[in-house]
C-alpha positions as CSV (number, residue, x, y, z in Angstrom):
1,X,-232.6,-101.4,80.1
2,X,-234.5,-104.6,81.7
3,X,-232.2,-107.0,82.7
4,X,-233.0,-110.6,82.8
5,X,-231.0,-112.8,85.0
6,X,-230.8,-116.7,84.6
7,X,-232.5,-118.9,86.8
8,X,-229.5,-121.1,87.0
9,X,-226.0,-121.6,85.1
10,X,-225.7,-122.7,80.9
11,X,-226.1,-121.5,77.7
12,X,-228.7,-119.2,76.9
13,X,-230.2,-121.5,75.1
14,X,-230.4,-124.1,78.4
15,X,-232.1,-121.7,80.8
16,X,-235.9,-121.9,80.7
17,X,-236.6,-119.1,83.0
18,X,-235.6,-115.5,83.8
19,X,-235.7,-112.9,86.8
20,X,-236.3,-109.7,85.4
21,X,-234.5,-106.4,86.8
22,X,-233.0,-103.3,85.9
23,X,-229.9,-102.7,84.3
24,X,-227.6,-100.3,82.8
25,X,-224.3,-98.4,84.1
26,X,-225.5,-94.8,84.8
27,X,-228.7,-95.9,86.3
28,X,-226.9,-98.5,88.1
29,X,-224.7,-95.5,89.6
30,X,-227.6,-93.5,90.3
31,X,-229.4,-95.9,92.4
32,X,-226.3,-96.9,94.4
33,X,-225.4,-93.2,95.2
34,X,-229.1,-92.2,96.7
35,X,-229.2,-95.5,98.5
36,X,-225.7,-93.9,100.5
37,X,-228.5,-91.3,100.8
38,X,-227.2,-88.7,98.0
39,X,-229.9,-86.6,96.1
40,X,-229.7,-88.1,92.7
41,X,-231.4,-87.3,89.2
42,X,-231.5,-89.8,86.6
43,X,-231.9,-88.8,82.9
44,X,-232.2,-91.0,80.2
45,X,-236.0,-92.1,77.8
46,X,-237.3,-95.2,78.0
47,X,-240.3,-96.6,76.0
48,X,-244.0,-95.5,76.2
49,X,-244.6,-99.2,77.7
50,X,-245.0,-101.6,80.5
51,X,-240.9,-102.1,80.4
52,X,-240.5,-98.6,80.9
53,X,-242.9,-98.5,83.8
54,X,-241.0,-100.8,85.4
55,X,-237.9,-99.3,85.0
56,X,-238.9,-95.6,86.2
57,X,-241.0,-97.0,89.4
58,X,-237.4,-99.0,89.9
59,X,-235.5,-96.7,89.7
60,X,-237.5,-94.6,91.5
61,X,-237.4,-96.5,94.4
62,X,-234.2,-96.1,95.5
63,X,-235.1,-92.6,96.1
64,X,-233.4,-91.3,92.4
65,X,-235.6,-88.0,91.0
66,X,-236.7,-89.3,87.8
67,X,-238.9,-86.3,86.6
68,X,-235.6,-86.2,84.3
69,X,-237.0,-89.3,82.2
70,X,-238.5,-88.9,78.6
71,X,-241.2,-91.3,77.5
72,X,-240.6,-92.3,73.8
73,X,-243.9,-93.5,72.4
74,X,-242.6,-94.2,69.2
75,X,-239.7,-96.5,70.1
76,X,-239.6,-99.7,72.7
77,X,-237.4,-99.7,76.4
78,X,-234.6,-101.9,75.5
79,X,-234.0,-105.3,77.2
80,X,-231.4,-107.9,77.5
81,X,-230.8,-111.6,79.0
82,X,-227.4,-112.7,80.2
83,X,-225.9,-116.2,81.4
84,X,-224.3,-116.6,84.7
85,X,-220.5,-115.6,84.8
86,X,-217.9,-112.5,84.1
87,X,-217.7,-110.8,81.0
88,X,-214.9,-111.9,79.1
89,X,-215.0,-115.8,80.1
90,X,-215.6,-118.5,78.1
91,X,-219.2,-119.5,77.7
92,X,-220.2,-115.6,79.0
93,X,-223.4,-115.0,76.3
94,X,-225.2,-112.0,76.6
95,X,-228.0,-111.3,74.5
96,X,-228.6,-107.4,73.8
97,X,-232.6,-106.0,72.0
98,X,-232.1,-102.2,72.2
99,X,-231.9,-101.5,68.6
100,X,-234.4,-98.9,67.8
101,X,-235.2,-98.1,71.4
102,X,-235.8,-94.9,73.2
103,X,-232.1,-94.6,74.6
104,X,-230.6,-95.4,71.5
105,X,-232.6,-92.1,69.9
106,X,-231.5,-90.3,73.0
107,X,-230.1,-86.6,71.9
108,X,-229.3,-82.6,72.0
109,X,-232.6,-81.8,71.3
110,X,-234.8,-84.3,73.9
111,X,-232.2,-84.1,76.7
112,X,-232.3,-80.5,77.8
113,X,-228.7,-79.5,79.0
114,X,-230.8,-77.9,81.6
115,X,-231.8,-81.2,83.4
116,X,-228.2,-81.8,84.1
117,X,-226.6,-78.3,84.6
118,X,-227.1,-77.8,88.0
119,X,-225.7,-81.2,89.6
120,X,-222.6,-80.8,91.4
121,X,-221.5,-84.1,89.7
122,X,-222.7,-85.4,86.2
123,X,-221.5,-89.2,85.6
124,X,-221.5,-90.5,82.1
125,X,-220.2,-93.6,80.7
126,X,-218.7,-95.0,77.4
127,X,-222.1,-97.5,76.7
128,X,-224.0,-94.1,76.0
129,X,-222.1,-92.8,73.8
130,X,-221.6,-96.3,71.4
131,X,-225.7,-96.2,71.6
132,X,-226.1,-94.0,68.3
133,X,-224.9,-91.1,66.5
134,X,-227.2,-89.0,68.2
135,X,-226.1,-90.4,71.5
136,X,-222.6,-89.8,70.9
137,X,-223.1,-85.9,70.0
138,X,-225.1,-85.8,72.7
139,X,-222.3,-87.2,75.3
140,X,-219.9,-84.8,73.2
141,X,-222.2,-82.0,74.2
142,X,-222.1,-82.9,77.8
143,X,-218.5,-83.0,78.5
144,X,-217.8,-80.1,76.4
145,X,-216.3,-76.8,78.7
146,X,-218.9,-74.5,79.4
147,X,-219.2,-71.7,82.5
148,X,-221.0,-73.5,85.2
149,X,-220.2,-77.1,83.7
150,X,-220.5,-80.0,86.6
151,X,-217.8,-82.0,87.8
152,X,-217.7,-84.5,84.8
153,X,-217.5,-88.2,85.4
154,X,-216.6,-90.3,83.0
155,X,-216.5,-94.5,82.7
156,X,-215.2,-95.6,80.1
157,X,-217.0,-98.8,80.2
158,X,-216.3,-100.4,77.1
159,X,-218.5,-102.9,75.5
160,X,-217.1,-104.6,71.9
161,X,-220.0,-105.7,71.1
162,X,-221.8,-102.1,71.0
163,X,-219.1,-100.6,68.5
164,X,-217.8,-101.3,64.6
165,X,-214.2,-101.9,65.5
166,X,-211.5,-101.3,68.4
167,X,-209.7,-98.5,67.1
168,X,-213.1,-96.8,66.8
169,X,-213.7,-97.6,70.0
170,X,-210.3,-96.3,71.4
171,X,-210.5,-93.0,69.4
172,X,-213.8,-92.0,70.6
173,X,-213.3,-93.1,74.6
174,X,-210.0,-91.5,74.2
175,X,-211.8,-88.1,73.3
176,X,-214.4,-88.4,76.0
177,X,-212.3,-89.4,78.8
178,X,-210.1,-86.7,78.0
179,X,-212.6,-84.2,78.3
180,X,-213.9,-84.9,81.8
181,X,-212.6,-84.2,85.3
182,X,-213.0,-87.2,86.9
183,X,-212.0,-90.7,84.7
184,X,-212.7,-94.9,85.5
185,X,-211.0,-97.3,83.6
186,X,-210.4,-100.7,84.0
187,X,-206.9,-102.0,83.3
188,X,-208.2,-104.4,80.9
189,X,-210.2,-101.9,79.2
190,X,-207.0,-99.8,78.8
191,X,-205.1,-102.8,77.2
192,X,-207.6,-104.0,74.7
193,X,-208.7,-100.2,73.6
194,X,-204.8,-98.7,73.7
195,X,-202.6,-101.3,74.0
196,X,-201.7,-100.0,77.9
197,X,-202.4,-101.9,80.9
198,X,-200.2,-100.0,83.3
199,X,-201.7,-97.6,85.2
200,X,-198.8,-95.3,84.9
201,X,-199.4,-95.6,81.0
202,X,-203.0,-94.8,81.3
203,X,-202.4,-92.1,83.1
204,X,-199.9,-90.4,80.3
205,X,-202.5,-91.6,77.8
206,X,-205.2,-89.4,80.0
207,X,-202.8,-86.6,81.2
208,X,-206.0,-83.6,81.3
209,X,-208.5,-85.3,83.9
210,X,-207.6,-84.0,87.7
211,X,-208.5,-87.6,88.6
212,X,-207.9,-90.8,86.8
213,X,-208.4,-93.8,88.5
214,X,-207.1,-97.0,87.1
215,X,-208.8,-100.7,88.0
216,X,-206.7,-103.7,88.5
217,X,-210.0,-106.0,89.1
218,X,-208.9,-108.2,92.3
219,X,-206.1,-106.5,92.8
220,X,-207.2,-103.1,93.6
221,X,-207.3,-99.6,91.7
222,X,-205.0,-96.9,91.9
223,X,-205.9,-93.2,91.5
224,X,-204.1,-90.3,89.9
225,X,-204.6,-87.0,90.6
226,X,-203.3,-83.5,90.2
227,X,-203.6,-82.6,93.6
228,X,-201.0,-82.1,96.6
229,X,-202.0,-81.9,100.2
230,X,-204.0,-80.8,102.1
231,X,-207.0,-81.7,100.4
232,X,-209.0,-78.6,100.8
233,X,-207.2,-77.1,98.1
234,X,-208.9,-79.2,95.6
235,X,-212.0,-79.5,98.2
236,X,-212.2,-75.7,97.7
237,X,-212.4,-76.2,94.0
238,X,-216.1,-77.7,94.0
239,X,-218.6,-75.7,92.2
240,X,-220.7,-75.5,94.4
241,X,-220.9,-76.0,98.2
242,X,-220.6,-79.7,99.3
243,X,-224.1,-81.0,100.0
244,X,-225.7,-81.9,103.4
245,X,-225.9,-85.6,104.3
246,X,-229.4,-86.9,104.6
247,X,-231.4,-85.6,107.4
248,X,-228.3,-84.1,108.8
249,X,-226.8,-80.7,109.6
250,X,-224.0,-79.7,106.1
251,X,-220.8,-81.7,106.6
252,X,-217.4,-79.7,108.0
253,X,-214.1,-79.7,106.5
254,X,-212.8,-82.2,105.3
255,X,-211.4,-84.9,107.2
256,X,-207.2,-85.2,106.2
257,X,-206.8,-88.5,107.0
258,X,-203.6,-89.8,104.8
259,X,-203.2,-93.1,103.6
260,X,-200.2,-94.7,102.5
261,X,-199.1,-93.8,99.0
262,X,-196.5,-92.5,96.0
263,X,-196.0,-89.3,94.4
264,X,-195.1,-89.6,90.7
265,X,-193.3,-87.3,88.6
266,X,-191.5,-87.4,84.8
267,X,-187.9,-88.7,85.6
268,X,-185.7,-89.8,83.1
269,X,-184.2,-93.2,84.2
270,X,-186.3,-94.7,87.1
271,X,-189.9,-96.2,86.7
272,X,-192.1,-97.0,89.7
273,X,-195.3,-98.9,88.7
274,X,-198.5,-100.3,90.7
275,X,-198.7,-103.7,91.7
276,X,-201.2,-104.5,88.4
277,X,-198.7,-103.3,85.5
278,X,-199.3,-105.4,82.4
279,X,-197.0,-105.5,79.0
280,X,-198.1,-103.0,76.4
281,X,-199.4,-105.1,73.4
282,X,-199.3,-102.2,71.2
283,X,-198.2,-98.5,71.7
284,X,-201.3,-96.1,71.6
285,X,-200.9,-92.6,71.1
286,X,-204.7,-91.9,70.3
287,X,-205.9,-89.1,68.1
288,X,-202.8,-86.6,66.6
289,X,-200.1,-89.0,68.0
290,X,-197.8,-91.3,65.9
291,X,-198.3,-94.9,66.8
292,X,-194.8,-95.2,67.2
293,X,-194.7,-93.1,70.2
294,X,-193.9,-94.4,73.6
295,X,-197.3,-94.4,75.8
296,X,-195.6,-94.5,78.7
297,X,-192.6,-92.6,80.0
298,X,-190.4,-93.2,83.2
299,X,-191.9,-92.0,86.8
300,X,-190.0,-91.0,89.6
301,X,-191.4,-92.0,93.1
302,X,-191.5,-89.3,95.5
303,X,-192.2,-90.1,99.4
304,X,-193.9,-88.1,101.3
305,X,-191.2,-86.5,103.2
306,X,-190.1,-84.5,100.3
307,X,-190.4,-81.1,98.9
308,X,-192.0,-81.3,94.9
309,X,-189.1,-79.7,94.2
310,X,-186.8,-82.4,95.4
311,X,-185.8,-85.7,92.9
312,X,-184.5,-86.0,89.4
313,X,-186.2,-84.2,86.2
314,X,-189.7,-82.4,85.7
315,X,-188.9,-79.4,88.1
316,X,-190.2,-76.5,86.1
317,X,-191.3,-78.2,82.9
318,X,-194.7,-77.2,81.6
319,X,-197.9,-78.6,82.8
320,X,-200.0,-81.0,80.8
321,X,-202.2,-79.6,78.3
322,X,-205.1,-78.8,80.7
323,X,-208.8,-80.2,80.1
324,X,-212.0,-78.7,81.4
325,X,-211.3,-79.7,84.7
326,X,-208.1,-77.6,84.6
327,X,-205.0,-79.0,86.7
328,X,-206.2,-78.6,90.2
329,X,-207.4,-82.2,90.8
330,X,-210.7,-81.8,91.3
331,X,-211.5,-78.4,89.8
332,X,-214.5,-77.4,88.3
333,X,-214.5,-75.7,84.4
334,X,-212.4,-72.5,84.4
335,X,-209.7,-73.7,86.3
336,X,-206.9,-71.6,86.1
337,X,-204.0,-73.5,84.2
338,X,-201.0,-73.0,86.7
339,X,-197.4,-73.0,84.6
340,X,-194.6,-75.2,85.9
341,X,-195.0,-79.2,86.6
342,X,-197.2,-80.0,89.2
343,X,-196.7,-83.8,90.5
344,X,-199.6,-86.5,90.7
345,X,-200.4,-87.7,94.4
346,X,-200.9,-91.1,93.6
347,X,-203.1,-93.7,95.8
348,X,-203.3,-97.5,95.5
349,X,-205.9,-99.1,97.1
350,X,-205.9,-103.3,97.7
351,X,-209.3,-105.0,97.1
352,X,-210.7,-106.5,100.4
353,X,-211.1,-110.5,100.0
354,X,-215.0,-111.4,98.6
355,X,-216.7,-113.8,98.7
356,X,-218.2,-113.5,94.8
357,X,-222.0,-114.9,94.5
358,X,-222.3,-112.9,91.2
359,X,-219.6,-111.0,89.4
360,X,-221.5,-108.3,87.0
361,X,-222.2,-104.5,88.1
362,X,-219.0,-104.3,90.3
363,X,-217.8,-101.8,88.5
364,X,-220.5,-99.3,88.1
365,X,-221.1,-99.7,92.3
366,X,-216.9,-99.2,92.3
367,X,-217.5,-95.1,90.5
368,X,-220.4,-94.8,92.7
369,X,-218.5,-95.6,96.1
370,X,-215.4,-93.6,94.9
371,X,-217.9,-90.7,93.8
372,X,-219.8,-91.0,97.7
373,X,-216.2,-89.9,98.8
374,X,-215.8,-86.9,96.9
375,X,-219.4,-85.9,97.5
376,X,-218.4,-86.3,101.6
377,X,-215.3,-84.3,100.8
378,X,-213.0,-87.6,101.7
379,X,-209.5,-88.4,100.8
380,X,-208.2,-90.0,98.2
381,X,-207.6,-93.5,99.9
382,X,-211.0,-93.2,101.6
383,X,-212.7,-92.5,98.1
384,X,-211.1,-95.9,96.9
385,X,-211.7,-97.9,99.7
386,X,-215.7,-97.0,99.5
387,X,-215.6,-97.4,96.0
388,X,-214.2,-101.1,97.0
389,X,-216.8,-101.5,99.4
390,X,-219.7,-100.8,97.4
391,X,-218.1,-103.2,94.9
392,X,-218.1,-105.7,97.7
393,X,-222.3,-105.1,98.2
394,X,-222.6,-106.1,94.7
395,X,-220.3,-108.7,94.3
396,X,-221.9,-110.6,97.2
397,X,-225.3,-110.4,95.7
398,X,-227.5,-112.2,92.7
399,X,-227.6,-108.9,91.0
400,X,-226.4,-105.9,89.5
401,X,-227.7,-103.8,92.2
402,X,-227.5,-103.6,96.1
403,X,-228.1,-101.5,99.2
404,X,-224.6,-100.0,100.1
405,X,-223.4,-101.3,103.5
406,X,-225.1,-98.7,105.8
407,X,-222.2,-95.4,106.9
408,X,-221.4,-96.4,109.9
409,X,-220.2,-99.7,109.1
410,X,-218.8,-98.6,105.9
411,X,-216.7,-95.2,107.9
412,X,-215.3,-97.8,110.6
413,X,-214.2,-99.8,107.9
414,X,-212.7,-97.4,105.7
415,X,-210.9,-96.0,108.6
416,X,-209.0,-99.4,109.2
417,X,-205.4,-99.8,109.0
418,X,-203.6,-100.8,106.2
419,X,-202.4,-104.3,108.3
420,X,-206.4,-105.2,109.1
421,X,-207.7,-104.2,105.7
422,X,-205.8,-106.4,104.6
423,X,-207.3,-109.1,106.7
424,X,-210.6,-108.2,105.8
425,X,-212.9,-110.9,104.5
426,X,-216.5,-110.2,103.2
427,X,-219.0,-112.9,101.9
428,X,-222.6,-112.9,101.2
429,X,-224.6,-110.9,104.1
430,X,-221.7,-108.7,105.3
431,X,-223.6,-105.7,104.6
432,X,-226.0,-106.9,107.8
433,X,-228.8,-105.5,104.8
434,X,-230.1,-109.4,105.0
435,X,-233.0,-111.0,106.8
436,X,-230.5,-112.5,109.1
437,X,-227.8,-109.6,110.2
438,X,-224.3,-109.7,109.1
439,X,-223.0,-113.6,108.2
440,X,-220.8,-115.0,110.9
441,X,-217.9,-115.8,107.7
442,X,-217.3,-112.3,107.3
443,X,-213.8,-111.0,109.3
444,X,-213.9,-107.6,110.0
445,X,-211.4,-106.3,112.1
């Protein structure tokens, strides 16, 4: 969609003027990811109009292929106008006008499976499928297992106001999120769609994706996945070979550069939970699952000097029921399912301090950091610590969108300790992308 900014802080009805610019999560994704300098292909239709000029030439200007793009000239681009603020806060309006329009009629038949099928990663998100009927089937098609299938990303991304009623809401995410390989989800979103705000919950809510990572907003994510060192055996898993970087020679292996962290396993007494746990306000047990069913069982924290055989409960016991993705972390479709319990290497990542000049698309620039690691072949802590740092771009910014700090200056901070990123500070200009260089507040180590 256009997105219209405020020209200064109030109620819609205060603001007499608007900046217009491009929004919307996928796109949003798309344009941070070839700015990292990633070849990226958008799909999507826009309307036959000056709107959807503006949008393509955009997008296309962060270097994203947009020959995937359908021109509707039957239905309008979709806009919308927003105040100044978070989502969720009081006095947060946002004004939506994308009834009718060329992404809400988005489906099977105008988006050829074909424009998609030969990514190595296809990223999807939750606003999509609330669009339409059409658009849902259509998402439902895409995550579907099918020889040759990407690497499926999904956000969930929930919006309230773009579906008929929560539990609809939480059904149909529930569905999608279990079908893909790779899942976001915001703690919040977790709570108010499934009653789970623990990230150990959401995680036995979403037991098929390899990877599941779970944000705690300020506080930091935490990623799940069914993958044990060294990294190359899920690295090996890829579809397809992993891609060169931008005017560059193909990257080597992998680099194994461990970060501190818990593996978690089904125990029976013990519970070890991320610093962001929340109360349940109401057990979930989604589709097929009474609703008096615990959501979250008991973990077992497992260090790093010990076997996966070692610890109380779960040796031997049968894998979860396996998605597309299959077990293996970050396999592709046709994964085999291996029998026996194999343990989640579990990540937390802290958020860096930030400065925050405007607080929407951090999440969208959060998948596309996190995704820039698995397309490099990174860790799991280096994955969420870009992912943080793209966040950081956007945060700093007037935006939705901004130019990813450039890779050297992202790789040094990445590699950081755990003691100086936690003294890292980062304020408006730290990407050095300004007119004026990198601003003298920012601290980094």
């Amino acid at each position: 969609m256009v997105t219209f900014l405020p020209s200064r802080g109030g109620r819609l009805a205060d603001v007499p003027s608007f900046t217009r610019t491009i929004g919307g999560a996928e796109s949003n994704v798309a344009c941070a990811l070839a700015a990292a300098g990633h070849r990226v292909r958008w799909v999507g239709r826009v309307g036959r109009d000056g709107f959807g000029d503006h949008l393509v030439e955009a997008i296309g200007g962060y270097g994203v292929d947009v020959s995937g793009v359908g021109r509707d000239a039957g239905r309008p681009t979709g806009v919308y106008f927003r105040t100044d603020g978070e989502r969720g806060e009081d006095g947060y309006e946002v004004a939506y006008y994308r009834a009718g329009s060329a992404a809400s009629a988005m489906s099977v038949a105008n988006v050829p499976y074909e424009a998609v099928g030969g990514a190595r990663i296809l990223h999807l998100s939750g606003i999509t499928a609330a669009l339409s009927a059409d658009c849902l089937e259509l998402t439902r098609d895409l995550v579907r297992a099918r020889d040759g299938r990407p690497l499926v990303s999904f956000d969930v991304n929930y919006r309230p106001g773009l579906w008929r009623d929560a539990e609809t809401a939480g059904e149909v995410l529930l569905e999608l999120a279990r079908g893909a390989d790779v899942v976001f989800v915001g703690a919040d979103e977790a709570g108010a769609l499934w009653g789970v705000r623990d990230a150990i919950g959401v995680r036995a809510l979403l037991p098929e994706p390899g990877v599941v990572v779970v944000k705690g907003g300020g506080e930091g994510a935490v990623s799940f996945e069914r993958c044990v060192e060294p990294f190359e055996r899920c690295a090996e898993q890829f579809p397809t070979p992993p891609l060169p970087e931008t005017g560059g020679a193909a990257p080597g292996p992998p680099r194994l550069k461990r970060r501190r962290g818990w593996i978690f396993r089904p125990a029976g007494g013990n519970s070890a939970r991320p610093a962001f746990e929340g109360t349940a306000a109401r057990p979930y047990g989604g589709p097929g699952r009474s609703p008096d069913t615990p959501a979250t069982p008991a973990f077992e924290a497992r260090g790093p000097g010990q076997s996966p055989g070692s610890g109380r409960g779960g040796v031997g016991e049968e894998a979860p029921r396996s998605g597309p993705g299959g077990p293996g972390g970050l396999g592709g479709p046709g994964a085999p399912t291996r029998q026996g319990h194999r343990p989640d290497t579990v990540t937390p990542s802290p958020s860096p301090r930030v400065d925050v000049l405007a607080p929407t698309g951090a999440g969208d620039a959060f998948a596309a950091g996190f995704l820039h690691g698995v397309l490099r072949g990174l860790g799991p802590g280096e994955r969420l610590r870009h992912g943080h740092l793209m966040a950081a771009a956007v945060l700093t910014v007037p935006g939705d969108l901004a130019e990813p700090p450039p890779r050297a200056l992202a790789d040094r901070l990445v590699a950081l300790d755990d003691g100086a990123w936690g003294r890292l500070h980062l304020g408006p200009g730290w990407t050095g992308r300004g007119p004026h260089g990198p601003d003298q507040e920012v601290r980094t180590p």
